[in-house]
C-alpha positions as a Markdown table, in Angstrom:
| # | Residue | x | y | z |
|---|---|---|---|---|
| 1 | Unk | 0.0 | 0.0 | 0.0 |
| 2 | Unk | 1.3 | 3.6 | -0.7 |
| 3 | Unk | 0.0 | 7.0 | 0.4 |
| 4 | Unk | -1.3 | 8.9 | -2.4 |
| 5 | Unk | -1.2 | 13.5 | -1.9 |
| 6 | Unk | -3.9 | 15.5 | -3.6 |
| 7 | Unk | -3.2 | 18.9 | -3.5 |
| 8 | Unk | -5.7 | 21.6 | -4.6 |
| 9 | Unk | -6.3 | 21.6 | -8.1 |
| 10 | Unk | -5.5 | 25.2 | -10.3 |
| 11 | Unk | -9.2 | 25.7 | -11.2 |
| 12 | Unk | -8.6 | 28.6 | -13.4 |
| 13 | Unk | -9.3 | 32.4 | -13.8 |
| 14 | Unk | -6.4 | 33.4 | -11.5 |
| 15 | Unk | -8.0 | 32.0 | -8.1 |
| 16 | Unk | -5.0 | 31.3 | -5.2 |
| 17 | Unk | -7.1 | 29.2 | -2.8 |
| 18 | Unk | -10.5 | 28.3 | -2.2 |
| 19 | Unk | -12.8 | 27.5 | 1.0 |
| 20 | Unk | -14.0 | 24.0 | 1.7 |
| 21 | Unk | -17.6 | 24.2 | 1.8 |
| 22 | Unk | -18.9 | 20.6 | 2.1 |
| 23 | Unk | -16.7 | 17.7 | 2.3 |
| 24 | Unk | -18.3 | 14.4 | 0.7 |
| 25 | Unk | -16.1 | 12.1 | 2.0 |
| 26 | Unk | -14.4 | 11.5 | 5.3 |
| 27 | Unk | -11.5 | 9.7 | 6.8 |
| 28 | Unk | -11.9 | 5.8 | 6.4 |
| 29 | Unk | -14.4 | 6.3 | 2.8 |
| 30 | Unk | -13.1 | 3.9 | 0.1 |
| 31 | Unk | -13.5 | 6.5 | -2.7 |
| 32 | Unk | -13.0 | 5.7 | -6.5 |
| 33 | Unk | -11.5 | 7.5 | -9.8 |
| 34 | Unk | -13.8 | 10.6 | -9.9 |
| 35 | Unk | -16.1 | 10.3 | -7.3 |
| 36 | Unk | -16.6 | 13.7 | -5.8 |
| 37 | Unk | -14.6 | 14.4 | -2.5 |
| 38 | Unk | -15.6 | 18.0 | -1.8 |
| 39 | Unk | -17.1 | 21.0 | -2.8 |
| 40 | Unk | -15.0 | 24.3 | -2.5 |
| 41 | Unk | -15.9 | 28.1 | -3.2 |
| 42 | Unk | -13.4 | 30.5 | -4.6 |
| 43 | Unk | -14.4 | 33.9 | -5.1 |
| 44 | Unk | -16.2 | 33.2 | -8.1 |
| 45 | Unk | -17.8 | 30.3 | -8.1 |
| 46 | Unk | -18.7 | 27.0 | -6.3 |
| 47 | Unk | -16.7 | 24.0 | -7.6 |
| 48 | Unk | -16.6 | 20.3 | -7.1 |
| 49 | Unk | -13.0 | 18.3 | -6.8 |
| 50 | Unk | -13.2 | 14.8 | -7.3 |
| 51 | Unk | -10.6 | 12.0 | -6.6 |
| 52 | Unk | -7.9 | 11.0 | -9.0 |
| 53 | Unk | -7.3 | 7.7 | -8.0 |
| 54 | Unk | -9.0 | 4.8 | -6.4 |
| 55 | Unk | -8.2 | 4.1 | -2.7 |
| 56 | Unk | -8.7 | 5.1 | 1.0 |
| 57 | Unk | -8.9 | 8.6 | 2.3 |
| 58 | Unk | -6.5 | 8.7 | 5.3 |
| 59 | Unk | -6.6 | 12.2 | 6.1 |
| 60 | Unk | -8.0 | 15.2 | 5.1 |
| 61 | Unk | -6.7 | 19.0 | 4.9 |
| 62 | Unk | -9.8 | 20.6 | 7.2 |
| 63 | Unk | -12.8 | 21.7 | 8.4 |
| 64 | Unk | -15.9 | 23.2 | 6.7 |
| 65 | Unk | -15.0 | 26.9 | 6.3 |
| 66 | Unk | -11.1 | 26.4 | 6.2 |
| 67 | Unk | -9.3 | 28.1 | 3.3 |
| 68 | Unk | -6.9 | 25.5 | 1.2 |
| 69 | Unk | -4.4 | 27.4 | -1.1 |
| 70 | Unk | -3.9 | 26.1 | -4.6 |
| 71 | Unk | -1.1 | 23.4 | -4.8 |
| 72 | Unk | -1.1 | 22.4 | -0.9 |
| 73 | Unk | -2.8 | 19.4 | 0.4 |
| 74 | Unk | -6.4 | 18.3 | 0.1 |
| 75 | Unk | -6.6 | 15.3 | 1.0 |
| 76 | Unk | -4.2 | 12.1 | 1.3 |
| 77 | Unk | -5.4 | 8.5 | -0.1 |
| 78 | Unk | -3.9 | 5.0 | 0.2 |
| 79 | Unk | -3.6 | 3.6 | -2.8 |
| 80 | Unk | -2.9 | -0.4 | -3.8 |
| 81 | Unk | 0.9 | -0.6 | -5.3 |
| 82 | Unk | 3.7 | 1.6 | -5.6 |
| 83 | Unk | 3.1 | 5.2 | -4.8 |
| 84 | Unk | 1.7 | 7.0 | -7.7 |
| 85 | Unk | 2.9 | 10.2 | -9.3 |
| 86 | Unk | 2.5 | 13.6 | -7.5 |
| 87 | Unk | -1.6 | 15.1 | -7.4 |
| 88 | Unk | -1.9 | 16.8 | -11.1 |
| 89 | Unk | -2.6 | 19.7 | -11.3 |
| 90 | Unk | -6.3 | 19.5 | -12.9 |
| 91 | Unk | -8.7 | 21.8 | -13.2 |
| 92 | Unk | -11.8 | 20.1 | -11.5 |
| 93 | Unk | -13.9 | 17.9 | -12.9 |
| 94 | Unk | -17.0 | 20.3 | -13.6 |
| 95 | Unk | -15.1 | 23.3 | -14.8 |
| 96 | Unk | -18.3 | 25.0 | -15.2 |
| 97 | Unk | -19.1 | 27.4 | -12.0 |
| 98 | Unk | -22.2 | 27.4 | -10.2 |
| 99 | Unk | -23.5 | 29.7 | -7.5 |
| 100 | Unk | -24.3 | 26.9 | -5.3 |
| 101 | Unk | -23.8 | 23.4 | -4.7 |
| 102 | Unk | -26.6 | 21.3 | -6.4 |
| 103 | Unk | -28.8 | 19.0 | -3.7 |
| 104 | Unk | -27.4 | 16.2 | -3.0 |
| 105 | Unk | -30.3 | 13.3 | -3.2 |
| 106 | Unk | -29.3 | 11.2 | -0.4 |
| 107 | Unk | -27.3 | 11.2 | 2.8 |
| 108 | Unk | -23.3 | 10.0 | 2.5 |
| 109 | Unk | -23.3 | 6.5 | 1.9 |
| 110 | Unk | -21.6 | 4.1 | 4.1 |
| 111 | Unk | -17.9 | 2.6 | 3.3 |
| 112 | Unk | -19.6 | -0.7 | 2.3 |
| 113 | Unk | -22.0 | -0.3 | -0.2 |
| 114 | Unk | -25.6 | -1.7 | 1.1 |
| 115 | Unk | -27.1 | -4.5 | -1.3 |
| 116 | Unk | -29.8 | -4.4 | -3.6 |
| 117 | Unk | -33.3 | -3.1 | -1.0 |
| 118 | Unk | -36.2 | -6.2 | -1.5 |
| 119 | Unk | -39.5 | -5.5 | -0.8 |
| 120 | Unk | -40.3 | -6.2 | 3.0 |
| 121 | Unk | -41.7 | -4.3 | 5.6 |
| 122 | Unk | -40.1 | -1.2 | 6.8 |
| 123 | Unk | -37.6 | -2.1 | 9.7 |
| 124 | Unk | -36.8 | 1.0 | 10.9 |
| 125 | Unk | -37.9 | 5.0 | 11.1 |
| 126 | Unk | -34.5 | 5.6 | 10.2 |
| 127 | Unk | -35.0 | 3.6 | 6.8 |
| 128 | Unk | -38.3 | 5.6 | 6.2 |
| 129 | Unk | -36.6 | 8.8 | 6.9 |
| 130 | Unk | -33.6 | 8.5 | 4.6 |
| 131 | Unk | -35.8 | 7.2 | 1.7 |
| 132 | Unk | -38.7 | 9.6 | 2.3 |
| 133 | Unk | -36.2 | 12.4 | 2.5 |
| 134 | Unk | -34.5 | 11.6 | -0.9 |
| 135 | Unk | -37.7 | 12.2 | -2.4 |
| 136 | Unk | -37.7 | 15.8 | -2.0 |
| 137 | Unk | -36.4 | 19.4 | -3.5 |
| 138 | Unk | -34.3 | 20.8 | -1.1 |
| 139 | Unk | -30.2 | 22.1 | -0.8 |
| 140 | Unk | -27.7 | 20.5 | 1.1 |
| 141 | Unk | -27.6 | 23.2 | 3.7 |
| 142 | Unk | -31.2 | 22.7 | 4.2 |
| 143 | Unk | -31.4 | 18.8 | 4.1 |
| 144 | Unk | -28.1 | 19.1 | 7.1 |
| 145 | Unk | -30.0 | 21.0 | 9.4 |
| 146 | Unk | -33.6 | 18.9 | 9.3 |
| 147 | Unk | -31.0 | 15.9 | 9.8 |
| 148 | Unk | -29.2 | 17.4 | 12.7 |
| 149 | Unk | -32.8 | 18.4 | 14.0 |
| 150 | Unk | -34.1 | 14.9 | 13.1 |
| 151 | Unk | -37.1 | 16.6 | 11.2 |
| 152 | Unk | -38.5 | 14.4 | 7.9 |
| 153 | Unk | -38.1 | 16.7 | 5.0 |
| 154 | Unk | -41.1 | 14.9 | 3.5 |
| 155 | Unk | -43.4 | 15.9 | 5.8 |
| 156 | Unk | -42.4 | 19.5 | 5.1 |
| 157 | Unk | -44.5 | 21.9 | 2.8 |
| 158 | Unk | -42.4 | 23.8 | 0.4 |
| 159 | Unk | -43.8 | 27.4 | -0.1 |
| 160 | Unk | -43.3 | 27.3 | -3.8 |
| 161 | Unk | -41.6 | 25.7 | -6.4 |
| 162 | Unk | -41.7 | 22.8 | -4.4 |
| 163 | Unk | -38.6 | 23.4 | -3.5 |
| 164 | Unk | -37.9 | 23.3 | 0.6 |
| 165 | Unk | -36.1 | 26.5 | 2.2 |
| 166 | Unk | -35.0 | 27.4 | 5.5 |
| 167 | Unk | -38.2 | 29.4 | 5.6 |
| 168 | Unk | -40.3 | 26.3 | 5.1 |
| 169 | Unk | -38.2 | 24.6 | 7.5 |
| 170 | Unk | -38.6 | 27.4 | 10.8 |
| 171 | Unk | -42.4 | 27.2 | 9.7 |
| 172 | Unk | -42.7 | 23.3 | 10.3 |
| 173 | Unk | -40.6 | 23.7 | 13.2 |
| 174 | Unk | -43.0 | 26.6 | 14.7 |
| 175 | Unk | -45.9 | 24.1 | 14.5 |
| 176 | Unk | -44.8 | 21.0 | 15.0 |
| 177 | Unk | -43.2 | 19.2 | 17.9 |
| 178 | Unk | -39.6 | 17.9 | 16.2 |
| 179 | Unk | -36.5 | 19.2 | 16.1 |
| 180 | Unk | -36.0 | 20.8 | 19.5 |
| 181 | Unk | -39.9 | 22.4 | 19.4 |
| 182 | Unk | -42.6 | 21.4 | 21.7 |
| 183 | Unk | -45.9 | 22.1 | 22.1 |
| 184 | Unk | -47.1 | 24.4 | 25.0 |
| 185 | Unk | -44.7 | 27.4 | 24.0 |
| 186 | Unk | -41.1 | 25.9 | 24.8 |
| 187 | Unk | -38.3 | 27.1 | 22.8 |
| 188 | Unk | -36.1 | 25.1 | 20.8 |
| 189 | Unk | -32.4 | 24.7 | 21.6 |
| 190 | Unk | -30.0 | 26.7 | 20.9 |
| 191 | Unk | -28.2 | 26.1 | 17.6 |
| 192 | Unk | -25.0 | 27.4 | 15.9 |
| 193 | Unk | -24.7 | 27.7 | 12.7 |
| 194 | Unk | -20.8 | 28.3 | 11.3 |
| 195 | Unk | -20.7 | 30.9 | 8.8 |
| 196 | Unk | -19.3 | 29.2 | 5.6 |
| 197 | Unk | -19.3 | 29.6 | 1.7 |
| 198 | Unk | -21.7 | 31.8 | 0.0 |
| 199 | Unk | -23.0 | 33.6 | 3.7 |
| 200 | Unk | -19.5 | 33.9 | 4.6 |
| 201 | Unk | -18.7 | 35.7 | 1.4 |
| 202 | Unk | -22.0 | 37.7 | 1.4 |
| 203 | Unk | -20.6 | 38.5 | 4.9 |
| 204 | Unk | -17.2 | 39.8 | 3.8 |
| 205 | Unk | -18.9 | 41.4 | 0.9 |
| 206 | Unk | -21.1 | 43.7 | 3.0 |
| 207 | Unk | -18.9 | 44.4 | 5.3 |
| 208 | Unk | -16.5 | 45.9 | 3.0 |
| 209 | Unk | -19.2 | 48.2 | 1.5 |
| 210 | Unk | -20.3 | 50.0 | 5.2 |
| 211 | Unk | -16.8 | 49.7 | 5.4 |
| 212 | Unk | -15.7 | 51.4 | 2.4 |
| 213 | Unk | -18.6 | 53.5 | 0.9 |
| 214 | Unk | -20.3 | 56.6 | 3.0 |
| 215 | Unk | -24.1 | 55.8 | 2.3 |
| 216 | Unk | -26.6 | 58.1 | 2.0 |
| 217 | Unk | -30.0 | 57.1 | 1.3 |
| 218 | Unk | -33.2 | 59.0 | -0.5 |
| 219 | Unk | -37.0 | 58.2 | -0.3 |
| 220 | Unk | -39.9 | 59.2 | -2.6 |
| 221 | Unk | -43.3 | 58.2 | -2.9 |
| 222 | Unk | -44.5 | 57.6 | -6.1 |
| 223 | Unk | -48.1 | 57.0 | -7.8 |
| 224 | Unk | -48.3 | 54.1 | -9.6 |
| 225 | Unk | -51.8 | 53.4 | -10.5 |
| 226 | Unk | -51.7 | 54.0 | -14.2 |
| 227 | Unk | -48.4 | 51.9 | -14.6 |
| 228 | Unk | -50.6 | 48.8 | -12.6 |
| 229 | Unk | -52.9 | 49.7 | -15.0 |
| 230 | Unk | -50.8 | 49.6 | -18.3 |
| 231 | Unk | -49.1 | 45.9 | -16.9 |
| 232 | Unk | -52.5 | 44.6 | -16.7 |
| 233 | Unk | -53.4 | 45.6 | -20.2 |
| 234 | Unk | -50.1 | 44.3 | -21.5 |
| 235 | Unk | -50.6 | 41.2 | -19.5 |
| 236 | Unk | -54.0 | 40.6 | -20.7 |
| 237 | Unk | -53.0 | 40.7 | -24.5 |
| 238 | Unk | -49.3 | 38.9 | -24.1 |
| 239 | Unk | -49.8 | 36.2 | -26.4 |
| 240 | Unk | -47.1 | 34.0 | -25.9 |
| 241 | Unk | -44.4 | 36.4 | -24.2 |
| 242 | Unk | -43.7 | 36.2 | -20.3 |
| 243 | Unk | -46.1 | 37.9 | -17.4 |
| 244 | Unk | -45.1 | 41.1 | -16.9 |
| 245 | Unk | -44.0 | 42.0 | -12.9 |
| 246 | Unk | -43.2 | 45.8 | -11.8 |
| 247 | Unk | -39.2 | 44.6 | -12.4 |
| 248 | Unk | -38.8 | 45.1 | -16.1 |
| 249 | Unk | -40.8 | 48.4 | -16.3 |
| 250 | Unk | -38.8 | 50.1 | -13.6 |
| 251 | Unk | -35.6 | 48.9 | -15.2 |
| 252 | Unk | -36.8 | 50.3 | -18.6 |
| 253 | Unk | -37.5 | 53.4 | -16.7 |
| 254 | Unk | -34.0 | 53.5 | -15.0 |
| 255 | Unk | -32.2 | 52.4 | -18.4 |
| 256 | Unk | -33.9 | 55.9 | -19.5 |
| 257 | Unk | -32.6 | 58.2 | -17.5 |
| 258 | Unk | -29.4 | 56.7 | -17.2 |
| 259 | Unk | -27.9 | 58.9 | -20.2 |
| 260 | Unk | -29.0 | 61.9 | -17.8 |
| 261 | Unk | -27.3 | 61.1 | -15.1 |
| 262 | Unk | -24.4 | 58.9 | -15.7 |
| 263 | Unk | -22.9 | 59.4 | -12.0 |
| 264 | Unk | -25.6 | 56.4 | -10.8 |
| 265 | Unk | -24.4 | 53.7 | -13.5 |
| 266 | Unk | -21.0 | 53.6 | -12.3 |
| 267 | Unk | -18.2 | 51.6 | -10.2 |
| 268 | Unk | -15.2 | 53.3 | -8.1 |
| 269 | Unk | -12.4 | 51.4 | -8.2 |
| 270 | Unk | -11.2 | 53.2 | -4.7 |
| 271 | Unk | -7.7 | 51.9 | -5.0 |
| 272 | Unk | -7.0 | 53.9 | -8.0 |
| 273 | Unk | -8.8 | 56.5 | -7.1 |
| 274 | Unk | -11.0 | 56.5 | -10.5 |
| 275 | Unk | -14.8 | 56.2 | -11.3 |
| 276 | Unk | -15.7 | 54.4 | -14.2 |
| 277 | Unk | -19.2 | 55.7 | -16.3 |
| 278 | Unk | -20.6 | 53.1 | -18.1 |
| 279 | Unk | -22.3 | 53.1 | -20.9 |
| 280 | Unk | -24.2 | 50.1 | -21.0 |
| 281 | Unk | -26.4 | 49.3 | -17.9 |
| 282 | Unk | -25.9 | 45.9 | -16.9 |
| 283 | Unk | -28.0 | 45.6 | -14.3 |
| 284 | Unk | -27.4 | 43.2 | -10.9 |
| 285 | Unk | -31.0 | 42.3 | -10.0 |
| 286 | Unk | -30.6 | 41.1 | -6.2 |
| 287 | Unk | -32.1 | 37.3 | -5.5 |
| 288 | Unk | -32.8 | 35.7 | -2.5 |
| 289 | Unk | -31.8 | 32.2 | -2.8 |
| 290 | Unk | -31.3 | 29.1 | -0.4 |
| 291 | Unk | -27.7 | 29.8 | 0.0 |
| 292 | Unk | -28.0 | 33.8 | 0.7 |
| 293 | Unk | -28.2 | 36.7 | -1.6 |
| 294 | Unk | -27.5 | 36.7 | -5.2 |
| 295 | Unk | -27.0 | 38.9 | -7.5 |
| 296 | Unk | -27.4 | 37.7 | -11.3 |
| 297 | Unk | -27.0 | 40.3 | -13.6 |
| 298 | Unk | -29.3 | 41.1 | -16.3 |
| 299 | Unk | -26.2 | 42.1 | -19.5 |
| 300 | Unk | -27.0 | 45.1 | -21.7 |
| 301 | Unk | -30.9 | 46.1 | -19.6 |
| 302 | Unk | -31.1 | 49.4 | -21.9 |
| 303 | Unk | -31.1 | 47.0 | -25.2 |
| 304 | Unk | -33.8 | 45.2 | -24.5 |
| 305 | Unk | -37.4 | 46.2 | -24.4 |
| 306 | Unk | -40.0 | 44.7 | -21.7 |
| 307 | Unk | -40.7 | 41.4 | -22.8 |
| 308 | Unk | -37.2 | 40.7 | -23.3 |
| 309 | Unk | -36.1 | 41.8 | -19.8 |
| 310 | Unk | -39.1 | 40.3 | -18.0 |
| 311 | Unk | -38.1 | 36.4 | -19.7 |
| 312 | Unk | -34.4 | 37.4 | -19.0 |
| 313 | Unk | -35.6 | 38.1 | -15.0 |
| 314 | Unk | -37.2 | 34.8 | -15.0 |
| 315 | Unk | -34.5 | 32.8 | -16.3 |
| 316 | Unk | -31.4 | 34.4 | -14.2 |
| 317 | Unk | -34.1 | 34.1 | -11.3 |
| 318 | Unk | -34.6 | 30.4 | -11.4 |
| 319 | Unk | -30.5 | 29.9 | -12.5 |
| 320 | Unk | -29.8 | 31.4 | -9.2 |
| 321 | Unk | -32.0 | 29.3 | -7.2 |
| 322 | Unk | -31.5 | 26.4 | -8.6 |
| 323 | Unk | -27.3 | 26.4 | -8.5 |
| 324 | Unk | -26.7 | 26.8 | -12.4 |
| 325 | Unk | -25.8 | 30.0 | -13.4 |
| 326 | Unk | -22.3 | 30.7 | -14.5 |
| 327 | Unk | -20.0 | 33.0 | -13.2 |
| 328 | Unk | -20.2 | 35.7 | -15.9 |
| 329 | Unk | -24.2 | 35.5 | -15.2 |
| 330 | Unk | -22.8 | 36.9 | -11.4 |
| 331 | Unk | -20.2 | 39.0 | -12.2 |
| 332 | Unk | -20.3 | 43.1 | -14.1 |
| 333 | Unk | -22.8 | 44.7 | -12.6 |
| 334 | Unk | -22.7 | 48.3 | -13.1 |
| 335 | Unk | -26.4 | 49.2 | -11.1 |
| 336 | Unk | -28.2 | 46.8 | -9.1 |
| 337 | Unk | -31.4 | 46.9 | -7.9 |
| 338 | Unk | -32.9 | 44.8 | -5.1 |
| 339 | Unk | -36.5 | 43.8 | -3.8 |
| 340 | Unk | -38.4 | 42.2 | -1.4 |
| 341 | Unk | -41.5 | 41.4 | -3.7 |
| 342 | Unk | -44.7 | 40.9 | -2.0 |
| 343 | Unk | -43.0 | 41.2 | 1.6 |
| 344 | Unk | -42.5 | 45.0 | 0.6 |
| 345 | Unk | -41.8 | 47.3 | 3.2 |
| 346 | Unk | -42.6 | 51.1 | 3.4 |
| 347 | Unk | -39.0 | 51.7 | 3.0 |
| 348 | Unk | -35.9 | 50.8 | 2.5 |
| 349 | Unk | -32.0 | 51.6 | 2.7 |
| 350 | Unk | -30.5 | 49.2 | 0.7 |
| 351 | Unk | -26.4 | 48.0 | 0.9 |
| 352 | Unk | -24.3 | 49.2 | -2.3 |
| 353 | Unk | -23.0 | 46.5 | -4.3 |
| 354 | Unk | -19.4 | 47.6 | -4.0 |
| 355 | Unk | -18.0 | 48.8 | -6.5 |
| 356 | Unk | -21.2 | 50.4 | -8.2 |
| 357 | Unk | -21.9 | 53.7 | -6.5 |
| 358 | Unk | -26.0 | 53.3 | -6.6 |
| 359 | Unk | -28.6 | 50.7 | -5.6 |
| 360 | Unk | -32.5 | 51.2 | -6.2 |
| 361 | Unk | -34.9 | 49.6 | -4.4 |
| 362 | Unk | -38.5 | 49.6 | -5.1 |
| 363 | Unk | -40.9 | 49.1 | -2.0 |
| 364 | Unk | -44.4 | 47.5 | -1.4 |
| 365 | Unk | -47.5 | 48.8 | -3.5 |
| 366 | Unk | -50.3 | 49.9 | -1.0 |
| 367 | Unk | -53.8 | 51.4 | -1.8 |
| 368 | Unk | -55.1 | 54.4 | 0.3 |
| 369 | Unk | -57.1 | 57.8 | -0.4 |
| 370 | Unk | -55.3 | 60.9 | -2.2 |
| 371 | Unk | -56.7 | 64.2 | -3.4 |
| 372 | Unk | -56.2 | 64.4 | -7.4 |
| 373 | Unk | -57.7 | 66.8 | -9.7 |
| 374 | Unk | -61.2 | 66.6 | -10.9 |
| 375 | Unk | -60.3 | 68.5 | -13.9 |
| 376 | Unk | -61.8 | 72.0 | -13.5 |
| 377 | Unk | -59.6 | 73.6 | -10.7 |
| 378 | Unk | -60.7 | 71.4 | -7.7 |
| 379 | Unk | -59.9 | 68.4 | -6.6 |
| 380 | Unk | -61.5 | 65.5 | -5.8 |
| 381 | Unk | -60.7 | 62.1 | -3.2 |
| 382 | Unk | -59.5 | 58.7 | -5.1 |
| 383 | Unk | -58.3 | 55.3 | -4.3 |
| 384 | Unk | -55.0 | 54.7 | -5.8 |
| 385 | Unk | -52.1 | 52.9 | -5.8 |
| 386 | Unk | -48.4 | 54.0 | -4.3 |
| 387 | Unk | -45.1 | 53.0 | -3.8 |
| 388 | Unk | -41.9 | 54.5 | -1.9 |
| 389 | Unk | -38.5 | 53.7 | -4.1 |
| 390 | Unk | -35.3 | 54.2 | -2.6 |
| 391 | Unk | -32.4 | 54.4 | -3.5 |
| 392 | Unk | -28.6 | 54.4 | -1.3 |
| 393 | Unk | -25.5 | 55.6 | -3.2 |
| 394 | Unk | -21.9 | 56.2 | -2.5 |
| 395 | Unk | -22.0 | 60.4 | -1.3 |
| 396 | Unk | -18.3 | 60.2 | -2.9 |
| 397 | Unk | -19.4 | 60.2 | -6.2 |
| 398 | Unk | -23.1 | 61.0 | -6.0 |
| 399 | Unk | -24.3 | 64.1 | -4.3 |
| 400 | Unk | -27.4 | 64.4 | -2.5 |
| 401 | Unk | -29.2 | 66.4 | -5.6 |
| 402 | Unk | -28.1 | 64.5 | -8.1 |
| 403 | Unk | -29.8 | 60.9 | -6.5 |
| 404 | Unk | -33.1 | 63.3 | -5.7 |
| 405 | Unk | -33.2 | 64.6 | -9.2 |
| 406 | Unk | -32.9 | 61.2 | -10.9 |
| 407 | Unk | -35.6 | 59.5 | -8.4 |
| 408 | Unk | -37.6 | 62.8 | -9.2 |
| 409 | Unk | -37.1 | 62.2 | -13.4 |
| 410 | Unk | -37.6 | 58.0 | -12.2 |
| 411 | Unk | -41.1 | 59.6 | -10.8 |
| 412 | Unk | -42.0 | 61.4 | -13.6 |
| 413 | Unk | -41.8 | 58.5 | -16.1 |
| 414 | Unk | -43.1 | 55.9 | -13.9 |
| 415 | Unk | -46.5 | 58.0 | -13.1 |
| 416 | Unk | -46.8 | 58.6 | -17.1 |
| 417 | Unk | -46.0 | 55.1 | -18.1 |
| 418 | Unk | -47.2 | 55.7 | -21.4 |
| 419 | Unk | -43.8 | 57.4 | -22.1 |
| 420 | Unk | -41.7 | 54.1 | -21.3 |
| 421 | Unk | -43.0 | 52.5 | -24.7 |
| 422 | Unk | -41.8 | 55.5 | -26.4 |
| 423 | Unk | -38.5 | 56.0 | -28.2 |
């Protein structure tokens, strides 16, 4: 027997070392020529590293959230024979990036593979657990914690997609008995959570931006009744083409004005001291995913016209959820603008997307009575519908008057929607 090194792979595009993020193996697994040993996140991208050799992993290089630099030790197999040749230095098996690892269907298998199930009675709850649990949508992060809080993922109600999230999860465990919860009003244990992968860098990420960038933030309330109007015309004669949302008509709005005021589609590379204007608005649209906050980013927004950006939305949307967009799909944003969708708020002050100087954020729609002009010099009381926007921007490169004048100009266009369909 020999004692095979791994080291971490060279995956590319200038990255030095990665986190581990989820190890699929441990010490003792007999692993076999590319079966997948871990999952690590470099600052672009999750990747999965899988073995080169068949053998015994006899030690590995840490714990989830440790940082491996390229070319040191990942892991150390025993191999039959002669010691092979040193680890190559391979770019990972999957080369292409994702923004999250994909679920994993079912729990880490055991070092001796289990035969063939026959059809018999259920033995154990343990049995029904692991096969009921396979059955389901849900990420790796999310399957972990109903495993460590021995809830059945099966017996969980997604919200949508029918995909299970964390939120689904706290919702089971607020009604139900398992996992620490009891009926009668006791509270659940304690639980720590290690900050790792994507929250960790979200973490760094935002930290860097109150860090780094003096916010200042601007509120306006805004009449959107006619636009609401306009979507549900243009919704009820679609055809073919995608439902309209309130996302690709503010953007269309935004891409407008951008030639105005080119100090809000921009990115300050502080280190240099220079600001970069774009031209082209590529526009980070801000997600919510299992993993954490994501920001896909919508290439080229003022090119395209409504229907293009709302099928564009959709499908960066569900690439983010789901784990397979590609790094260029996260990466160039020049403007971002963020969301909560129906959960709304009355107002927000949203965190810049360092480097871009600017981030809009459109609030919830609510309905309540406003005095509007009955046409002959008086006025008149009307139900209609309004919505705050916000926006936060870096006060070294946007002054207070120029963010109000642009939300003011966003405010004219957006109450006149007719004028967004117009060249």
């Amino acid at each position: 027997m020999a004692k095979f090194t791994f080291n971490m792979p060279d995956v590319g595009e200038g990255v030095a070392e990665a986190e581990i993020v989820e190890w699929q193996v441990k010490v003792g697994d007999t692993v076999a020529e590319d079966q997948h040993l871990v999952d690590v996140m470099t600052d672009k991208a999750t990747i999965d590293i899988e073995s080169p050799v068949d053998g015994t992993v006899v030690e590995v290089a840490g714990e989830v959230g440790d940082t491996i630099a390229v070319g040191s030790m990942l892991l150390v197999i025993e191999v039959e024979g002669e010691e092979p040749a040193a680890a190559p230095e391979t770019p990972a098996a999957d080369p292409t990036p994702v923004a999250e690892p994909a679920p994993e269907p079912d729990p880490e298998p055991e070092p001796t593979p289990a035969p063939e199930p026959q059809p018999e009675p259920v033995a154990s709850t343990e049995h029904v657990a692991t096969a009921s649990q396979s059955k389901v949508l849900a990420t790796p992060a999310v399957r972990k914690r109903a495993q460590d809080l021995g809830v059945d993922l099966s017996q969980v109600k997604p919200a949508e997609d029918g995909r299970i999230r964390h939120g689904d999860l706290d919702q089971f465990l607020a009604y139900n008995s398992g996992g620490g919860y009891s009926a009668g009003g006791a509270t659940r244990a304690d639980e720590p959570v290690k900050v790792i992968g994507l929250r960790k860098r979200i973490a760094a990420n935002m930290q860097a931006s109150k860090r780094h960038i003096p916010h200042f933030s601007y509120v306006e309330e805004i009449d959107v009744t006619a636009l609401e109007t306009m979507r549900a015309d243009l919704n009820a004669n679609r055809g073919n083409k995608p439902k309209l949302t309130m996302l690709p008509l503010l953007i269309t709005a935004i891409c407008k004005l951008i030639p105005q005021f080119p100090m809000i589609n921009a990115r300050y590379d502080d280190e240099a001291n220079v600001v970069t204007r774009h031209g082209a608005v590529h526009l980070g649209m801000a997600a919510q995913t299992d993993a954490g906050l994501m920001v896909p980013v919508i290439k080229n927004a003022q090119a395209q016209n409504i229907w293009q950006l709302a099928r564009e939305i959709g499908r960066l949307a569900e690439a983010a959820r789901d784990g397979s967009a590609k790094s260029d799909e996260l990466s160039g944003s020049t403007l971002t603008v963020t969301s909560l969708g129906p959960l709304g708020g009355v107002a927000t002050t949203p965190v810049i997307n360092r480097p871009e100087v600017a981030i809009i954020g459109p609030n919830r729609i609510i309905e309540r009575p406003m005095f509007v002009s009955d046409g002959n010099g008086g006025e008149r009381i009307e139900k209609r519908k309004l919505m705050n926007i916000s926006i936060s921007c870096d006060h070294r490169v946007v002054d207070g008057y120029d963010a109000a004048s642009f939300i003011q100009e966003l405010k004219k266009l957006v109450e006149t929607p007719v004028l967004l369909l117009s060249d």
